[in-house]
MARSE-874500 format. One record per residue (C-alpha): x, y, z; residue number from 1; residue in one letter. Coordinates in Angstrom, 3 decimals. Last residue first. Layout:
! residues N
xx  yy  zz  i  aa
X  Y  Z  NUM  A
...
***
This chain:
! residues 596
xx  yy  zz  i  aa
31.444  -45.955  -123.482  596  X
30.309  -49.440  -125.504  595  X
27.861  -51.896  -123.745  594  X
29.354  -54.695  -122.114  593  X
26.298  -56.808  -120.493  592  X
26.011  -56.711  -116.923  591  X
25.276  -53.350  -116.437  590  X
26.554  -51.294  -113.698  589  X
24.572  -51.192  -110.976  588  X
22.863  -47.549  -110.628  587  X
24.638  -44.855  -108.274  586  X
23.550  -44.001  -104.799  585  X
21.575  -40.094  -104.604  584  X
23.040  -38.675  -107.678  583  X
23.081  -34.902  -107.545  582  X
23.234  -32.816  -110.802  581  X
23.544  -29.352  -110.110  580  X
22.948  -27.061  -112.886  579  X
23.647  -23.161  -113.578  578  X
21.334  -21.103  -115.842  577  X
22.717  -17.072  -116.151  576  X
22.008  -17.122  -119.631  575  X
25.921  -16.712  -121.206  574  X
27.048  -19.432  -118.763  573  X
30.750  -18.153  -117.727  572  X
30.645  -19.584  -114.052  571  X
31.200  -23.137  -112.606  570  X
30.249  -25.349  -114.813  569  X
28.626  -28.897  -115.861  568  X
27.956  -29.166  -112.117  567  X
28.057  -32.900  -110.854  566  X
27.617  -34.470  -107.136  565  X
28.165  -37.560  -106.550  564  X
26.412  -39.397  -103.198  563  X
27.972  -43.226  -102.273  562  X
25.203  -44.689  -99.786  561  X
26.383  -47.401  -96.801  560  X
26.457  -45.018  -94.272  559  X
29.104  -42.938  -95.754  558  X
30.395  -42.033  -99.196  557  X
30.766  -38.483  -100.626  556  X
32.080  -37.656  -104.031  555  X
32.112  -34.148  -105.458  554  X
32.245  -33.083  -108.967  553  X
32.814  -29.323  -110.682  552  X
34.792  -27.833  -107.590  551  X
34.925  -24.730  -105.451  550  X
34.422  -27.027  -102.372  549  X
32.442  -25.491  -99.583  548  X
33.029  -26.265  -95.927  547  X
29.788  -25.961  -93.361  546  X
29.211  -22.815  -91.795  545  X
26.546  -21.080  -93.947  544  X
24.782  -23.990  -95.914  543  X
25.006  -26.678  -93.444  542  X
23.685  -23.907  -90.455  541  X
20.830  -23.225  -92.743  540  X
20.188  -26.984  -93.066  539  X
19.796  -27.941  -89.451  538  X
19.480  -31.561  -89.311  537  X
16.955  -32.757  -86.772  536  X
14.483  -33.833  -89.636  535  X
17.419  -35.585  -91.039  534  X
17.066  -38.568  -88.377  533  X
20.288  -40.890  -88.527  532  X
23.130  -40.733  -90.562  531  X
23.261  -37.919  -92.350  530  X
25.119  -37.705  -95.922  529  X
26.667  -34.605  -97.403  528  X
27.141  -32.289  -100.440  527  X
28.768  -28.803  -101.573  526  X
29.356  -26.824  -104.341  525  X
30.904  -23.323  -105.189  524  X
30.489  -20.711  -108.101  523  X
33.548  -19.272  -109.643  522  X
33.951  -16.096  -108.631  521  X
32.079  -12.449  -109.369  520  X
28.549  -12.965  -109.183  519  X
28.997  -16.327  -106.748  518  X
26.003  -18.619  -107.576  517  X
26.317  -20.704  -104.461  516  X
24.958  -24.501  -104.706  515  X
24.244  -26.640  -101.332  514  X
23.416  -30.425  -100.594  513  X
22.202  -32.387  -97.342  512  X
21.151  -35.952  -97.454  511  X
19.247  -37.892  -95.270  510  X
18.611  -41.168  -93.067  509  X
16.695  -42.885  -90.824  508  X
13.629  -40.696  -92.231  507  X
11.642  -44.000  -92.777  506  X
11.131  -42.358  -96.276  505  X
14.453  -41.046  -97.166  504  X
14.886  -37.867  -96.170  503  X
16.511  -34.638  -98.146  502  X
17.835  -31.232  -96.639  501  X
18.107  -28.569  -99.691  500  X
20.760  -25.420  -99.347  499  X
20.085  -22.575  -101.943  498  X
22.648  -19.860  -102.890  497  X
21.877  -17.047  -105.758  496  X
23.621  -14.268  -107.479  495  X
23.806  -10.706  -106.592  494  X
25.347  -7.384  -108.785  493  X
21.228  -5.851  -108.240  492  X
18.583  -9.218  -109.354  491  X
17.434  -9.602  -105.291  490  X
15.439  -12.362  -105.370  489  X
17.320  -14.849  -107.978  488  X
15.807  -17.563  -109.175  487  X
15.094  -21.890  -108.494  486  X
14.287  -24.160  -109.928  485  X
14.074  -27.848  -108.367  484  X
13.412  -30.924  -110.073  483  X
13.189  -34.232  -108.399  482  X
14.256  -37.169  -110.213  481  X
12.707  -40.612  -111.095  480  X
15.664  -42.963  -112.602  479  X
14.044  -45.660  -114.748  478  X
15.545  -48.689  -116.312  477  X
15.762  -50.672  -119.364  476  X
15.018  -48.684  -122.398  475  X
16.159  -50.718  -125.084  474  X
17.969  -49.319  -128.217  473  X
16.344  -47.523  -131.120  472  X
12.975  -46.515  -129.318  471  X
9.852  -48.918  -130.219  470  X
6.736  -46.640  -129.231  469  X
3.519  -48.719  -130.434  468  X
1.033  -47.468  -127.708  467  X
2.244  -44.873  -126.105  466  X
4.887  -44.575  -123.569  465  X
3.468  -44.590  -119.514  464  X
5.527  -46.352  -117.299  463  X
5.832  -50.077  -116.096  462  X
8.301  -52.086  -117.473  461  X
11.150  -48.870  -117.076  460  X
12.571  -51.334  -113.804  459  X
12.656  -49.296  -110.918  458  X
14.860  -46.724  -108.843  457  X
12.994  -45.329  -106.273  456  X
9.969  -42.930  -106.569  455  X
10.748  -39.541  -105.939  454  X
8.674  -37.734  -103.071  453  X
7.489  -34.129  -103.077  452  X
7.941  -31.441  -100.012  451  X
6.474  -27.989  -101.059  450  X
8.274  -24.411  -101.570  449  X
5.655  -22.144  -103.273  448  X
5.482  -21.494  -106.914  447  X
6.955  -21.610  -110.088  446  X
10.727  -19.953  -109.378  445  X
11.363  -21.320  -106.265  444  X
13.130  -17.977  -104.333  443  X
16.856  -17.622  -103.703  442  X
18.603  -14.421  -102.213  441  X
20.352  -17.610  -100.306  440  X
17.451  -19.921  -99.463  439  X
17.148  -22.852  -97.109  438  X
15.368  -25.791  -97.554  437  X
13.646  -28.349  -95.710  436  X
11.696  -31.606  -96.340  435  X
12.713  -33.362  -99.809  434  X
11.851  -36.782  -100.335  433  X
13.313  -40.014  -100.860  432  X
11.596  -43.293  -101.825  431  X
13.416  -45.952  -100.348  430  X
14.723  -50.300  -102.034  429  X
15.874  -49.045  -105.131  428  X
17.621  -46.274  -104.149  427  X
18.662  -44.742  -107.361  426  X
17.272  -41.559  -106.855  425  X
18.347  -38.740  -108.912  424  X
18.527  -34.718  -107.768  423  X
18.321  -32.133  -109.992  422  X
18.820  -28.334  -108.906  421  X
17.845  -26.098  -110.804  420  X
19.689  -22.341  -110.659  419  X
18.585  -19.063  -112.195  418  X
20.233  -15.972  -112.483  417  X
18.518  -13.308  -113.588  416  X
18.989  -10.350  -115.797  415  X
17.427  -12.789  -118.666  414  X
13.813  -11.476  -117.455  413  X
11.016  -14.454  -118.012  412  X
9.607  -15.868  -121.163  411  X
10.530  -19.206  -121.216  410  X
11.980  -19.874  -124.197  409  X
15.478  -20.705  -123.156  408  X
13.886  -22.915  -120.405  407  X
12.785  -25.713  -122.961  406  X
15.948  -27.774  -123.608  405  X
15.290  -30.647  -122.894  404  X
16.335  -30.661  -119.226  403  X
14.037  -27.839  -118.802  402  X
10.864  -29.264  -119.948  401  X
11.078  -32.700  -118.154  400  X
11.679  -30.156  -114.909  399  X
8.946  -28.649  -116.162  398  X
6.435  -31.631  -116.163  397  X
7.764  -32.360  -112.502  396  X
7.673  -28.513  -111.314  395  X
3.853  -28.155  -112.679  394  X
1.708  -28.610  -109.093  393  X
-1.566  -27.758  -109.822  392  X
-3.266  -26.426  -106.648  391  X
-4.219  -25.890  -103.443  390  X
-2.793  -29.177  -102.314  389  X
-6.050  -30.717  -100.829  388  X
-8.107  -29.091  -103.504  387  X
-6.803  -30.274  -106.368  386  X
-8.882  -32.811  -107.744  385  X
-12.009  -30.591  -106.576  384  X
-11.486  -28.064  -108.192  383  X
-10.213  -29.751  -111.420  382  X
-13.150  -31.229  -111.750  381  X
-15.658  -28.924  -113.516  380  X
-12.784  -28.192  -116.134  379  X
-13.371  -31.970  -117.004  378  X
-16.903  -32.268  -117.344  377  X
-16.253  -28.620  -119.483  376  X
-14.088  -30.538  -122.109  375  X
-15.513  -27.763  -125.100  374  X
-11.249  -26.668  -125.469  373  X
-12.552  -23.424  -123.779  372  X
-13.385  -25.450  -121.534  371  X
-10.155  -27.486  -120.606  370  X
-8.765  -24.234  -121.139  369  X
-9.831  -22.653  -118.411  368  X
-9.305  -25.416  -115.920  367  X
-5.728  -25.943  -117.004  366  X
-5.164  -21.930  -116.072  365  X
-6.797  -22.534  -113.139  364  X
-4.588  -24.708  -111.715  363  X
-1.965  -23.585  -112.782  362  X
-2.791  -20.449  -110.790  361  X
-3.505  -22.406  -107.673  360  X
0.095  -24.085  -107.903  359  X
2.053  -20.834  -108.478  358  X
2.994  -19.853  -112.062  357  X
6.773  -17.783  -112.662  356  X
7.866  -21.046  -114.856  355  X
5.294  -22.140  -116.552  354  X
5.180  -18.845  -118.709  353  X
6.257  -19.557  -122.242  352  X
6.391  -23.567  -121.565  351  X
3.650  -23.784  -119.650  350  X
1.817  -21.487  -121.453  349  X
2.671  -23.727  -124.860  348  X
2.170  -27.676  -122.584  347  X
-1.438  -26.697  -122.103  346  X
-2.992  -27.173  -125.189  345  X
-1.850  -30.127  -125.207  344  X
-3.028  -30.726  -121.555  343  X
-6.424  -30.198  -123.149  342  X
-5.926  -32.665  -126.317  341  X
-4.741  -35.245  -123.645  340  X
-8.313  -34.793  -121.545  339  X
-10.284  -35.571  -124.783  338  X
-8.368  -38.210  -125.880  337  X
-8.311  -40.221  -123.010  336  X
-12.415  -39.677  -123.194  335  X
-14.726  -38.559  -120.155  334  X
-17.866  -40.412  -119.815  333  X
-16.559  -42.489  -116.955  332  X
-15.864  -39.062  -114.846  331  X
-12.008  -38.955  -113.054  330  X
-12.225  -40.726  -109.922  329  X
-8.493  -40.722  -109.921  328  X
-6.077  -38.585  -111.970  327  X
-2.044  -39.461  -111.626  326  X
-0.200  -36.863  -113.559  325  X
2.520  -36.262  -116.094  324  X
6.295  -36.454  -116.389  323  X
8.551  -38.264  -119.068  322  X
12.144  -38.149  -120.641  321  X
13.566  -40.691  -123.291  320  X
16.922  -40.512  -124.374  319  X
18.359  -42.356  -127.306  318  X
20.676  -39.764  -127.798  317  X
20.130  -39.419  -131.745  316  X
16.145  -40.555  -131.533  315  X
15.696  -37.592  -128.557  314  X
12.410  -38.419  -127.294  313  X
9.919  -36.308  -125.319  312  X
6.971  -36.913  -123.100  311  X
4.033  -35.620  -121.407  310  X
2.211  -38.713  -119.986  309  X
-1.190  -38.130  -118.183  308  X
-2.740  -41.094  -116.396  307  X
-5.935  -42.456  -115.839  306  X
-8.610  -43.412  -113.261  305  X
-12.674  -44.194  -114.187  304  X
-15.486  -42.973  -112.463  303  X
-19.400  -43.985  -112.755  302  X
-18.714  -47.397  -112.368  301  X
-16.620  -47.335  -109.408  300  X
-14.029  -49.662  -108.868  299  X
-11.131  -47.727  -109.580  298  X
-7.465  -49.284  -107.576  297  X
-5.516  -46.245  -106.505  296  X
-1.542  -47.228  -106.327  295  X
-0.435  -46.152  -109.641  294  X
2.922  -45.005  -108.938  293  X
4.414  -48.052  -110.546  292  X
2.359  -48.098  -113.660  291  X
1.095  -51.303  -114.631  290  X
-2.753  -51.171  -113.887  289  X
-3.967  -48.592  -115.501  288  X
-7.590  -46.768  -115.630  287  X
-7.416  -44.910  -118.924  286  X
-3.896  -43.452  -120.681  285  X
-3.455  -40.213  -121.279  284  X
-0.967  -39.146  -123.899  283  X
0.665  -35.782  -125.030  282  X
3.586  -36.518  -126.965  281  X
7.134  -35.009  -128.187  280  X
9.145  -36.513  -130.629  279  X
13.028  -36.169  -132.038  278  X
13.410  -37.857  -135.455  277  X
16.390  -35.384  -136.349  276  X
15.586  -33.528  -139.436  275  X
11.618  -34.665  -139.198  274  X
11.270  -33.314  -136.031  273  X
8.017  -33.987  -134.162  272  X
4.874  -33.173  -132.684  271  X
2.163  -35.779  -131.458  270  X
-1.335  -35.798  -130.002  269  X
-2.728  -39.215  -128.509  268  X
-5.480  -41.563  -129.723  267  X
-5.871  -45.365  -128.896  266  X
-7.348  -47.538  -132.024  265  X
-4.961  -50.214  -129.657  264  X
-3.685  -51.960  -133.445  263  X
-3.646  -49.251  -135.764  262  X
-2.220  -46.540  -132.675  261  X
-4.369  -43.332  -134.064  260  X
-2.686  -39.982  -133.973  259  X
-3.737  -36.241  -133.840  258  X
-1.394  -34.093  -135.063  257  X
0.881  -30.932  -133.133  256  X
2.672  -27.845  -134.499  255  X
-0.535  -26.410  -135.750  254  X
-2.329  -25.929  -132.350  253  X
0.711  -23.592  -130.937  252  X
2.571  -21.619  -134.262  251  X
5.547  -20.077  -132.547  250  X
6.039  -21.898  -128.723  249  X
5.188  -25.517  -130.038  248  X
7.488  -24.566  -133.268  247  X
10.410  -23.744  -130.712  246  X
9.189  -26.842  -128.497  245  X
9.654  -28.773  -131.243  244  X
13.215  -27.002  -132.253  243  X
14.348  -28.313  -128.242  242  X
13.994  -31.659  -129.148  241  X
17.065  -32.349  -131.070  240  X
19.532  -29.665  -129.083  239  X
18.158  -30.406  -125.982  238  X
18.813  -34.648  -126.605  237  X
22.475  -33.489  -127.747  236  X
22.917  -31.527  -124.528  235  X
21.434  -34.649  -122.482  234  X
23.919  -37.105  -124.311  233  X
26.559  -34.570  -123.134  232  X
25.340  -34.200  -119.367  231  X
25.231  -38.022  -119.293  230  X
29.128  -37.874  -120.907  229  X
30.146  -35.450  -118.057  228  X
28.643  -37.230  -115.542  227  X
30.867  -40.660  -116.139  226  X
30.142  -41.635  -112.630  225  X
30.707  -45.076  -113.503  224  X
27.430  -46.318  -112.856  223  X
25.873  -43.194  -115.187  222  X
27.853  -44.849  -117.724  221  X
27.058  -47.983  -117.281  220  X
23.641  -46.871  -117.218  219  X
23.998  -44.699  -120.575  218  X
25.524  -47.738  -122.530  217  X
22.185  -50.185  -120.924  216  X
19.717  -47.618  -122.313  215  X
18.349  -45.237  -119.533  214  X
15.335  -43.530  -118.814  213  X
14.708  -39.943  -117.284  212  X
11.724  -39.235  -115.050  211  X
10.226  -36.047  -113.747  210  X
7.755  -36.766  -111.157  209  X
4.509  -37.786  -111.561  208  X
1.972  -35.198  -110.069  207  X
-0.962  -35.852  -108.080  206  X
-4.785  -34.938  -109.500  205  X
-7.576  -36.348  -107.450  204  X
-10.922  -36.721  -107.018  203  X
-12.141  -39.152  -104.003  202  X
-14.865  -36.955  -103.362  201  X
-14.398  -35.086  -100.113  200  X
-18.088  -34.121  -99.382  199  X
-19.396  -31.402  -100.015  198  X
-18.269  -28.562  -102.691  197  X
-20.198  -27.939  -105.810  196  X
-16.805  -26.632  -107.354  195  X
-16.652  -24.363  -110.156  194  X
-16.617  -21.607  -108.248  193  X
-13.417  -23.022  -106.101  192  X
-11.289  -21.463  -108.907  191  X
-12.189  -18.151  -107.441  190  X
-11.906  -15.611  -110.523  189  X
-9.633  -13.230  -110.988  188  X
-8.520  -9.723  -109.996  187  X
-5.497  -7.451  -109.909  186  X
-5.841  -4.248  -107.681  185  X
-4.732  -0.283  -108.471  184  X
-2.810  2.140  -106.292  183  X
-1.355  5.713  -108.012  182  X
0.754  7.679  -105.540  181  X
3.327  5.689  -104.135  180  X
6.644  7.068  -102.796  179  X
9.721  6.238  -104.648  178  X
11.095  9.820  -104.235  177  X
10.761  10.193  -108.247  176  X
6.830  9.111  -107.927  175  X
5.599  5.655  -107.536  174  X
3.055  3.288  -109.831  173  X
0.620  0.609  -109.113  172  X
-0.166  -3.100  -108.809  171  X
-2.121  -5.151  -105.497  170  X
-2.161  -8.360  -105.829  169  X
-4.559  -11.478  -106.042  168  X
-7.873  -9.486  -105.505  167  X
-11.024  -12.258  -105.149  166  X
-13.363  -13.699  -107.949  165  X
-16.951  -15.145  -107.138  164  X
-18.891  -12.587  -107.448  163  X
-17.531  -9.335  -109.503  162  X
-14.297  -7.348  -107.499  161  X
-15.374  -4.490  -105.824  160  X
-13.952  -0.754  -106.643  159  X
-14.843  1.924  -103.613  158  X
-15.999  5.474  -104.980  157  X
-19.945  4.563  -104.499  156  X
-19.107  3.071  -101.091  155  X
-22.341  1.640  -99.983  154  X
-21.485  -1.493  -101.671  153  X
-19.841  -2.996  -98.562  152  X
-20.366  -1.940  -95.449  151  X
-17.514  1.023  -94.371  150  X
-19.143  4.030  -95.972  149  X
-16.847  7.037  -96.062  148  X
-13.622  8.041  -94.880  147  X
-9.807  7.182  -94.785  146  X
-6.388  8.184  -93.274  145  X
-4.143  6.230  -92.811  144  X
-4.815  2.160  -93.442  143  X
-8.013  0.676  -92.463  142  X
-8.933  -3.216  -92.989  141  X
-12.685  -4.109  -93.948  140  X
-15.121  -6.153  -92.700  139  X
-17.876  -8.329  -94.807  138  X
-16.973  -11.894  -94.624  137  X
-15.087  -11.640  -98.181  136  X
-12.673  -9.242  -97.098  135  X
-12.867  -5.131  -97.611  134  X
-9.626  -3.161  -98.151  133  X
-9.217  0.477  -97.214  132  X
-6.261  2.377  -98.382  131  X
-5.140  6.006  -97.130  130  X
-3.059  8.962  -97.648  129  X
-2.461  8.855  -101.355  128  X
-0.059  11.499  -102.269  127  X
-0.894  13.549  -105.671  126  X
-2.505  16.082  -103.566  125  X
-5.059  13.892  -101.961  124  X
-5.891  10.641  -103.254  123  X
-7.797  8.105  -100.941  122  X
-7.094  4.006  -102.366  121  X
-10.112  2.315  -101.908  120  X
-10.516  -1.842  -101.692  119  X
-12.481  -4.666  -102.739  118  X
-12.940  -8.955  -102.736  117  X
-10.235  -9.697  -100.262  116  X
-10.207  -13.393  -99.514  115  X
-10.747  -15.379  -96.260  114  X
-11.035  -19.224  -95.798  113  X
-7.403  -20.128  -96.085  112  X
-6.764  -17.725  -93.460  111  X
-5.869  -13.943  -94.637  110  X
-3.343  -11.384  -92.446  109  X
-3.926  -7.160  -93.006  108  X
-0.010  -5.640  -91.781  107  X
0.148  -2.636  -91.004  106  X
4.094  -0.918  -91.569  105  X
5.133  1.246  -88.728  104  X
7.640  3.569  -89.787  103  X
11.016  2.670  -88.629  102  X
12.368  0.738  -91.566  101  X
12.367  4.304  -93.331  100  X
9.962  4.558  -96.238  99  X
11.036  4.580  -99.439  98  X
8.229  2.440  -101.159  97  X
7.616  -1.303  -102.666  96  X
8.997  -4.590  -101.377  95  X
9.420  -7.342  -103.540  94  X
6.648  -9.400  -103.699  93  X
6.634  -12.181  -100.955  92  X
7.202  -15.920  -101.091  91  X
5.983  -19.488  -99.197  90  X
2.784  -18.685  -99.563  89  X
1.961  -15.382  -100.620  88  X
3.182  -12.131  -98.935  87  X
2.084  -8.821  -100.727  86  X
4.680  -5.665  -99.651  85  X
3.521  -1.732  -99.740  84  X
5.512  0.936  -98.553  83  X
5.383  4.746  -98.866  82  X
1.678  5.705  -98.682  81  X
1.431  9.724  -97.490  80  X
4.551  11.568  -97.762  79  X
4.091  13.919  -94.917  78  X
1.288  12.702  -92.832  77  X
3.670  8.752  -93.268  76  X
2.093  5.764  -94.487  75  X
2.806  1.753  -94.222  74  X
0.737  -1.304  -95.787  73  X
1.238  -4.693  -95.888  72  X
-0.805  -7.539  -97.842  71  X
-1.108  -11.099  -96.226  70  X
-2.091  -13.976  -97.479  69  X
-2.500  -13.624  -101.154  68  X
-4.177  -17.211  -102.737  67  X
-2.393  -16.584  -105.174  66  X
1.302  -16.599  -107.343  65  X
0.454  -15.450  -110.759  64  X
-0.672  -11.820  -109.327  63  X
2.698  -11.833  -107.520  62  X
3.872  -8.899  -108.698  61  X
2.980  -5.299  -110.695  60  X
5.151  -2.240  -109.768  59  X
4.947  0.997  -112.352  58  X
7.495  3.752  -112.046  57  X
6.063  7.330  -113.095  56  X
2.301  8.218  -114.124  55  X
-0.561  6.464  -113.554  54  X
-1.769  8.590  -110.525  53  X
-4.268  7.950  -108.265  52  X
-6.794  5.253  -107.975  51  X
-5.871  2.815  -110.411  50  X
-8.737  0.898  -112.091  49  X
-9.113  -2.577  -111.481  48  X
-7.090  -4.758  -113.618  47  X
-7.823  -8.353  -115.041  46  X
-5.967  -11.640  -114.968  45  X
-7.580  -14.571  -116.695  44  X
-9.747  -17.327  -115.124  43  X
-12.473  -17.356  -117.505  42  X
-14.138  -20.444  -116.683  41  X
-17.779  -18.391  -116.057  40  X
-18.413  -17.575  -119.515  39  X
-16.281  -19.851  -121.841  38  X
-12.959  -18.400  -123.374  37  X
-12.924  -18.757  -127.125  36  X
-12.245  -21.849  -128.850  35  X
-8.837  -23.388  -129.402  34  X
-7.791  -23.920  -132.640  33  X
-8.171  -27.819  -133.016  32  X
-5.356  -30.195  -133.218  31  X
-5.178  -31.881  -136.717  30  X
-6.698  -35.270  -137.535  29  X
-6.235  -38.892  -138.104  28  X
-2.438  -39.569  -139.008  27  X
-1.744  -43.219  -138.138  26  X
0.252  -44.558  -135.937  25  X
3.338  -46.787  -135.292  24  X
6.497  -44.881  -133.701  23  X
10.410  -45.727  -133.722  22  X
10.513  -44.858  -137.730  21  X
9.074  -41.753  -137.178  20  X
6.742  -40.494  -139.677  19  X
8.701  -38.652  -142.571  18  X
6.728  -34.623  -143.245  17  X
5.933  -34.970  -146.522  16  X
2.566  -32.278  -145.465  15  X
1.829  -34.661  -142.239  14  X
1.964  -37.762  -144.741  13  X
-1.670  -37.042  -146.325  12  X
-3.607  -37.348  -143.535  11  X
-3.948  -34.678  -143.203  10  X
-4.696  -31.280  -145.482  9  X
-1.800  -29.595  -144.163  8  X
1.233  -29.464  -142.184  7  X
1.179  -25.547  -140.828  6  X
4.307  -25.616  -138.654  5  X
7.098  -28.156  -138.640  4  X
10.019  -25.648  -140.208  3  X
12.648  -27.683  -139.171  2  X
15.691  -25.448  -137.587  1  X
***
């Protein structure tokens, strides 16, 4: 592996290290250690004390995953607390206790406007035979037996969480019987502090999918079905890029420069490879007008609109992959620069942690360390820019991740099995979508289930490189894909199944697909088209009564679409990571005769 880390004293060659011959910039600077957390943007994770004991088998989940909206709570006189379950949205913790399904477990529900800000756990014995919890408006939830002042702060024994934060899970520890007898509550703080509220301002943050480009030899390729040779030229692009990523992960800040396009004076933050010429950028471009998603025309002073690319390029494979985000109203003042050295420092917990985030915890985290980075104007409107989907959503920039190569350092437990599920439109007349799902012992891996579009099938004019990126061979065209990752619930001698229902845009047609992760036998595939509505399709009927094929490819054509599906295998991977590679149509085939 290239030891990238620590180039010094710039800009003398990046320490020897050979500039890219695909690229034209300029060394200017290093990335900045990032500064210390900044009073009222920390958004990190803290622990209230336990109440109880801290002794025996500890259970901590779903802090990562807020807003909580529901928490569950069952006791028995004998035993005392025995079950305890948080439910976010679209997943719940795992549930905690030994309690016989015929207790009666009480359930405390939250609306979007409600948040629990304190709770008491009573001790007696070593059993804990009550919990109160107090919400934001000022009641409180009982469970067993309890005492003592119900209004808030009167409680001297009572924890509260400090203004403007709210209790995202609730962690603690059982005894040999499985019964719980120490209770404690994780805490952070309310990204909608930072907002002044009002109005709906225009802001806005929306995600662009993950996209993969295509020289006119991978096309034909990809034309002829040739799966196994995209899969191969993938591999090889994982294998160059995936040491960046490596040095990203080990030494953060010093694995990237600062760069300066001599022509554009534009700035963006690079890391690369000097063995194999692989790249990986952070670039924001200001208020464009070419980019195909781009549909928000600016035309306020005061506000400007850009775009974030994250991107990587394999030099060997000639393949290109990029994700990123849409920002509107962003402030005038703010520079590209500026915002792309935040969401470099963002692309390291992504790729160490990305993975297990929810949207509103992204979020956050991006907010944070905009200000820590001293971009405060910019942590300020996050809130805001999010706010109508409740958070950052990362599963396009990981997606981009993952196919390079990025998910073996993701720290999460290898006892899992994990499946993503990639699914290419080359429709070039629809945008597709997803709308329904059904899960198998199956929960998305970063974050609630939510329905995305992917762009058709364009021409690669239009996206977001930087200034002065020349790759080997032509770039001509530009699948957009959706990426979907998905994990294991259960992780006891079980694997995984997921069914997704997909809609084109005037939802007069769909597409159904299913992957089972057998533990035992080789893993099984399946794919179909619907004609007509796909909103009446019932998906969890597809995925459990429907045929199977125990096959690597499948081929479906009806309607006037030809589907392919592709898994690279069907059991044996070492990591537990299975692929499905859906093609949704197939692109012409090039006109030219490239070699194959």
């Amino acid at each position: 592996m290239s030891k990238l880390a620590g180039m010094p004293k710039l800009p003398a060659s990046v320490g020897g290290q050979r500039i890219p011959d695909f690229m034209n910039f300029t060394v200017i600077g290093e990335l900045a250690p990032l500064g210390d957390t900044v009073e009222g943007y920390d958004f990190t994770i803290k622990k209230s004390p336990v109440f109880g004991q801290e002794s025996g088998k500890k259970f901590d989940q779903g802090a990562v995953w807020h807003p909580l909206r529901e928490v569950k709570f069952a006791l028995s006189d004998k035993t005392g607390l025995g079950h305890y379950q948080g439910h976010y949205p679209g997943r719940s913790t795992a549930p905690v206790g030994h309690l016989p399904s015929t207790t009666k477990t009480i359930g405390l529900k939250l609306n979007k406007d409600e948040h629990i800000v304190g709770f008491r756990a009573y001790s007696s014995d070593n059993v804990i035979e009550g919990v109160r919890v107090w919400t934001n408006d000022g009641s409180h939830k009982d469970f067993g037996k309890v005492q003592g002042a119900t209004e808030r702060g009167q409680d001297p024994e009572a924890f509260f969480v400090p203004a403007d934060h709210e209790v995202v899970n609730f962690f603690g520890h059982t005894n040999e019987d499985g019964h719980i007898h120490g209770l404690g509550a994780s805490y952070t703080r309310r990204l909608a502090s930072l907002s002044a509220g009002g109005t709906p301002s225009g802001k806005e943050i929306k995600q662009i999918s993950a996209q993969t480009f295509m020289d006119a030899e991978t096309q034909q390729q990809w034309a002829n079905n040739q799966m196994d040779k995209i899969i191969e030229k993938r591999k090889q692009a994982a294998d160059d890029v995936s040491p960046i990523f490596q040095n990203i992960n080990d030494h953060d800040e010093k694995a990237w420069v600062l760069v300066e396009d001599p022509d554009t004076k534009e700035q963006y933050y690079l890391s690369w490879d000097q063995d194999t010429g692989a790249t990986c950028w952070s670039y924001v471009a200001d208020n464009p007008t070419t980019y195909a998603s781009a549909d928000t025309k600016n035309t306020d002073a005061d506000t400007k609109n850009a775009i974030v690319s994250i991107g990587s390029y394999s030099r060997q494979s000639n393949t290109l992959g990029i994700s990123g985000y849409i920002m509107n109203s962003l402030p005038a003042t703010l520079s590209a620069a500026a915002i792309g050295m935040v969401f470099t420092y963002f692309i390291r917990p992504l790729i160490q942690e990305g993975v297990t985030w929810g949207i509103a915890f992204a979020a956050s985290k991006l907010a944070q360390l905009a200000a820590s980075a001293g971009v405060e104007a910019f942590a300020v409107f996050i809130p805001e820019a999010v706010a109508s989907l409740g958070g950052l959503v990362v599963a396009g920039a990981l997606g981009m991740l993952v196919a390079f190569g990025a998910l073996a350092l993701m720290n999460v437990i290898w006892k899992k099995y994990w499946l993503v599920l990639n699914v290419y439109n080359f429709d070039a007349e629809n945008k597709w979508g997803n709308i329904d799902h059904h899960g198998d012992n199956s929960k998305v891996s970063n974050g609630e289930w939510t329905t995305k579009e992917i762009d058709k099938f364009v021409k690669a004019g239009g996206s977001v490189t930087p200034p002065g990126f020349n790759p080997v061979k032509p770039l001509d065209n530009v699948v957009t894909y959706l990426a979907m990752t998905f994990e294991n619930d259960s992780t006891v001698l079980q694997g995984l199944g997921e069914g997704v229902l997909m809609a084109r845009e005037d939802k007069k047609a769909g597409m159904a697909l299913k992957y089972v992760v057998h533990r035992f036998s080789d893993n099984e595939i399946g794919l179909k088209v619907i004609e007509g509505d796909p909103s009446q399709f019932d998906i969890k009927n597809y995925y459990n009564n429907d045929a199977w094929v125990k096959a690597q490819s499948l081929k479906v054509e009806s309607g006037g679409y030809t589907l392919t599906g592709y898994t690279p295998e069907l059991g044996g991977n070492k990591e537990g990571v299975y692929t499905y590679e859906v093609n949704l149509g197939l692109p012409p085939p090039v006109t030219s005769n490239p070699r194959s």
